[in-house]
C-alpha positions as CSV (number, residue, x, y, z in Angstrom):
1,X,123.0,151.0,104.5
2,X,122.0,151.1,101.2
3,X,118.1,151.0,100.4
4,X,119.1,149.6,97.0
5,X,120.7,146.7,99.2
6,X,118.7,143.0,98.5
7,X,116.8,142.5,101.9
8,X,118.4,139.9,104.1
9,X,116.2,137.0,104.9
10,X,114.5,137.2,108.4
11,X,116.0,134.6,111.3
12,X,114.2,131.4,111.4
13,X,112.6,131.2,115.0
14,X,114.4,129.3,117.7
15,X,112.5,126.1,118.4
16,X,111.1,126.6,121.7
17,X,110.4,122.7,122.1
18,X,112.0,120.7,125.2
19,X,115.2,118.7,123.7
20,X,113.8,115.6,124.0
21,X,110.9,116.0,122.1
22,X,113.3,117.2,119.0
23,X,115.4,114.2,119.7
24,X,112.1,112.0,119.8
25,X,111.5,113.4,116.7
26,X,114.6,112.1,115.2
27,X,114.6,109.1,116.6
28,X,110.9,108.6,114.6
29,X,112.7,109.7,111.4
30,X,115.4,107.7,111.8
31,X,113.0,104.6,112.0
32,X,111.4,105.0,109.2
33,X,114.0,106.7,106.7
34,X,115.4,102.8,107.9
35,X,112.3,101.2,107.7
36,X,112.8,99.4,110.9
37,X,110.7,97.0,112.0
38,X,109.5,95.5,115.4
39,X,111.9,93.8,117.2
40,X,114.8,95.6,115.3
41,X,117.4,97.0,117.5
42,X,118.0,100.7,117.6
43,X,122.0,102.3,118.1
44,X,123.2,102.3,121.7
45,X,122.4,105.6,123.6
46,X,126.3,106.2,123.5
47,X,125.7,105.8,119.9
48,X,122.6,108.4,119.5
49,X,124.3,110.6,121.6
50,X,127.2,111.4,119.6
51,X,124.7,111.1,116.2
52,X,122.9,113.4,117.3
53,X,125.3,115.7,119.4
54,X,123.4,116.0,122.6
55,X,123.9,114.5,126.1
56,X,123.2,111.0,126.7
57,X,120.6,112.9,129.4
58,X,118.6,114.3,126.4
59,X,118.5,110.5,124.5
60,X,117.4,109.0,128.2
61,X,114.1,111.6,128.3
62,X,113.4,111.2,124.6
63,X,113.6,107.3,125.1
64,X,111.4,107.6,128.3
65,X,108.7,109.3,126.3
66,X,109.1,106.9,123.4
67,X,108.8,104.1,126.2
68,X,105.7,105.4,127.5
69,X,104.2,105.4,124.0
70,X,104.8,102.0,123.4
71,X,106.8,102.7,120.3
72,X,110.3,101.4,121.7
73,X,111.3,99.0,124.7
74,X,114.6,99.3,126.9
75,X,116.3,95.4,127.5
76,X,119.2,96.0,130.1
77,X,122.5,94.6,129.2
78,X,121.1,94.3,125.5
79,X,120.3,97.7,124.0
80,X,116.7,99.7,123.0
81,X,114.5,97.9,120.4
82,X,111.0,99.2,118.6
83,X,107.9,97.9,119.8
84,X,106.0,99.3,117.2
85,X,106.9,101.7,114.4
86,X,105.2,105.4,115.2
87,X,101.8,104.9,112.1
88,X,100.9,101.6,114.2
89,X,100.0,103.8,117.3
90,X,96.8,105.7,115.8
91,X,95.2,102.1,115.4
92,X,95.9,100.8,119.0
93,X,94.7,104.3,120.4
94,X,91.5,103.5,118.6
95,X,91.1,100.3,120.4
96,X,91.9,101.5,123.6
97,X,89.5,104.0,123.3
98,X,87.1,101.7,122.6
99,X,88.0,99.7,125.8
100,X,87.3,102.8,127.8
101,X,83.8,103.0,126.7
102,X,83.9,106.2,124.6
103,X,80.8,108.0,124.6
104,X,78.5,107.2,121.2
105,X,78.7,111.0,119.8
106,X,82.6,111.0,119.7
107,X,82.4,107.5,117.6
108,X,80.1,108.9,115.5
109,X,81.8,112.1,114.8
110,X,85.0,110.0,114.1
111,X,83.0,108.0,111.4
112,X,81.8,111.0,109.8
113,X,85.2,112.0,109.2
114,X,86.4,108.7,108.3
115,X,83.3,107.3,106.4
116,X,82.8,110.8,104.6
117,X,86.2,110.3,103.0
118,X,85.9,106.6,101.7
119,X,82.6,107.0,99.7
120,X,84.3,110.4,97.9
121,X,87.6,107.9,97.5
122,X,84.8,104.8,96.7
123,X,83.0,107.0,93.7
124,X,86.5,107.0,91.9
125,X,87.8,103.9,92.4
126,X,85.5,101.3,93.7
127,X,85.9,98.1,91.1
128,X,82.7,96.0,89.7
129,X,83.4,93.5,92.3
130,X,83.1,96.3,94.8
131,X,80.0,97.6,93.4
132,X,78.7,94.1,93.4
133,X,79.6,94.3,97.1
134,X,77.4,97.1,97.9
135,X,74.7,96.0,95.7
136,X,74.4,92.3,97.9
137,X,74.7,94.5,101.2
138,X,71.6,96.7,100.6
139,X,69.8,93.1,99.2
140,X,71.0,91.4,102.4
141,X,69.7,94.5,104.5
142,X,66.4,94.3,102.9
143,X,65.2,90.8,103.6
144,X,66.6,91.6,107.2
145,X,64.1,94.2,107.7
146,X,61.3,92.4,105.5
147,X,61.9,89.6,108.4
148,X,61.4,92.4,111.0
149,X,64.9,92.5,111.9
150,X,67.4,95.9,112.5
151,X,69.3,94.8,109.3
152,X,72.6,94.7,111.0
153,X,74.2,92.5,109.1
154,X,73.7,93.9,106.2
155,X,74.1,97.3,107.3
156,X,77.4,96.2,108.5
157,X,78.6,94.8,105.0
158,X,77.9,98.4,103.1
159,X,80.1,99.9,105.6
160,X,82.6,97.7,104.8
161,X,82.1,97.3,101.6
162,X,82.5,101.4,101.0
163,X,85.6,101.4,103.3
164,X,87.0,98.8,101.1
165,X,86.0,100.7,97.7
166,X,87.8,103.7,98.8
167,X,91.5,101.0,98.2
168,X,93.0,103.3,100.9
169,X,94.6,100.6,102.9
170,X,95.3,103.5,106.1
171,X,91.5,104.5,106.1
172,X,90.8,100.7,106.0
173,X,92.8,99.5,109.0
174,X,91.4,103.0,111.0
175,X,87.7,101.7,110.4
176,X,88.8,98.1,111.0
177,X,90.4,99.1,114.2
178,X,87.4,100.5,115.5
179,X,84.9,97.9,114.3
180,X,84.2,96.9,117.9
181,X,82.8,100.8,118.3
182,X,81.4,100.8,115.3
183,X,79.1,98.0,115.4
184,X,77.9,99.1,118.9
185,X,77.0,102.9,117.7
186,X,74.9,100.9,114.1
187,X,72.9,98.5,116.5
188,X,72.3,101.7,119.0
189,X,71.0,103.0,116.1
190,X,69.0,100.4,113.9
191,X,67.0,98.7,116.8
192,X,65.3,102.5,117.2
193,X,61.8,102.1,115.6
194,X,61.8,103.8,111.9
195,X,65.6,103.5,111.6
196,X,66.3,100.7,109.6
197,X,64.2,101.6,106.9
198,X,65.5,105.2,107.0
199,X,69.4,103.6,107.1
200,X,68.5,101.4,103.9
201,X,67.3,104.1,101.9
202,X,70.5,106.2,102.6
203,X,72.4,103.6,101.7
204,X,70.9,103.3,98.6
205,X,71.7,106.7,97.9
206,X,75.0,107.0,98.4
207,X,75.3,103.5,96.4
208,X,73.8,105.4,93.5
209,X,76.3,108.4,93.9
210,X,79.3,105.8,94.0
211,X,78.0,103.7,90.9
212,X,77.7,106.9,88.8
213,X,81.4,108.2,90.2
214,X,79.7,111.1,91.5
215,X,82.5,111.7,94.6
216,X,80.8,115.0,96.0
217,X,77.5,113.1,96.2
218,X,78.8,110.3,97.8
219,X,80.5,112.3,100.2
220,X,77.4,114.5,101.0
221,X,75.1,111.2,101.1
222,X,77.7,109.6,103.5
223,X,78.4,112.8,105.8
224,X,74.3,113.3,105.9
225,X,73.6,109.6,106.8
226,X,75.7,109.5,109.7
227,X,74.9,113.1,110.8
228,X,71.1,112.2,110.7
229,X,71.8,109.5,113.4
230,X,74.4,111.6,115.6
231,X,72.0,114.4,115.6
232,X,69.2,112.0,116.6
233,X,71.1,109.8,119.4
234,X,72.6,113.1,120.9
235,X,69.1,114.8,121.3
236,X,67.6,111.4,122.7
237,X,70.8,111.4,125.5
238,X,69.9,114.6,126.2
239,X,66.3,113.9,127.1
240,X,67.4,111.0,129.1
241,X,69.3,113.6,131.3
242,X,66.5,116.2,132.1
243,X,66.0,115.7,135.4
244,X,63.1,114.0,136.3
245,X,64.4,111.2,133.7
């Protein structure tokens, strides 16, 4: 052969993935290329089946899995309907999580992901009425602790109140989701002697990084804030577990 020849382009790999998981796949696309909503009916399996040009067996295992997720329910006689379109199952995993009683660290480590994100979003695009927002939280956390209280109210409104400065409507309902978590791992935290007036002036810091649309500040303020009180409650658990404790 020719070396002058063009090179052939190399064979794309086979996918090694069980059928049903590619036919899950499609079904997922399907859904929202449709934007089908709960309680909309799905084709029969007959239907997908021939779509799709695998067995029927294929469609019944890729329904299974979908079952088992939540995302799709199976009504005998009637046909397969969605439960819940696939983005709505990130929230509910949040709360079950929470139900099990998810250990503080992996909470907090979620937030500083989360939280990190929305004060970088926050410094570009929080509004006056958000940064009117932020500025009543920190006021409303200060007479809380002038009144020798933890501040959680108010501490709980800056939260929000960056969350909801960031106007990313997915990052909101995540943080929302989790509220229930959240609020335990900020009261673990602020009823510790020293850290309510520790948490305040953080907050005021990353308010001042927002306000002056600084995002990489308010990103490193946020990240350092909740790292601070990770590193803190971690080394405290681990103390607690020493034997002898």
């Amino acid at each position: 052969m020719s070396q002058d020849r063009q090179a052939i382009a190399p064979i794309r790999p086979v996918d090694r993935r069980p059928l049903y998981e590619q036919v899950s796949d499609r079904l997922r696309e399907f859904i929202d290329v449709n934007q089908l909503q709960p309680g909309d009916r799905l084709m029969t399996e007959r239907d997908l089946a021939r779509q799709l040009s695998v067995g029927r067996s294929s469609i019944r295992e890729a329904i299974t899995a979908l079952r088992a997720r939540g995302e799709v329910e199976v009504r005998h006689g009637d046909g397969i309907y969605l439960v819940r379109r696939p983005e709505d199952l990130i929230p509910s995993l949040a709360a079950e999580l929470v139900e099990t009683h998810i250990d503080h660290p992996a909470i907090w480590e979620t937030r500083q992901a989360l939280e990190t994100q929305c004060a970088r979003l926050a410094a570009h695009r929080a509004t006056e009425s958000d940064l009117k927002n932020l500025a009543a939280s920190l006021e409303d956390m200060e007479r809380e602790i002038d009144a020798g209280e933890a501040g959680l109210v108010g501490d709980r409104r800056f939260h929000v109140g960056v969350a909801t400065a960031s106007h990313n409507p997915i990052l909101i309902s995540l943080l929302d989701s989790m509220r229930q978590a959240l609020d335990r791992t900020s009261a673990t935290s602020l009823t510790r002697s020293g850290q309510p007036a520790t948490s305040l002036a953080d907050h005021r810091r990353i308010y001042d990084a927002i306000r002056s649309g600084d995002a990489p500040a308010a990103a490193d303020a946020m990240l350092a804030h909740l790292v601070s009180t990770t590193d803190s409650l971690v080394m405290e658990g681990a103390v607690k577990e020493l034997p002898g404790r």
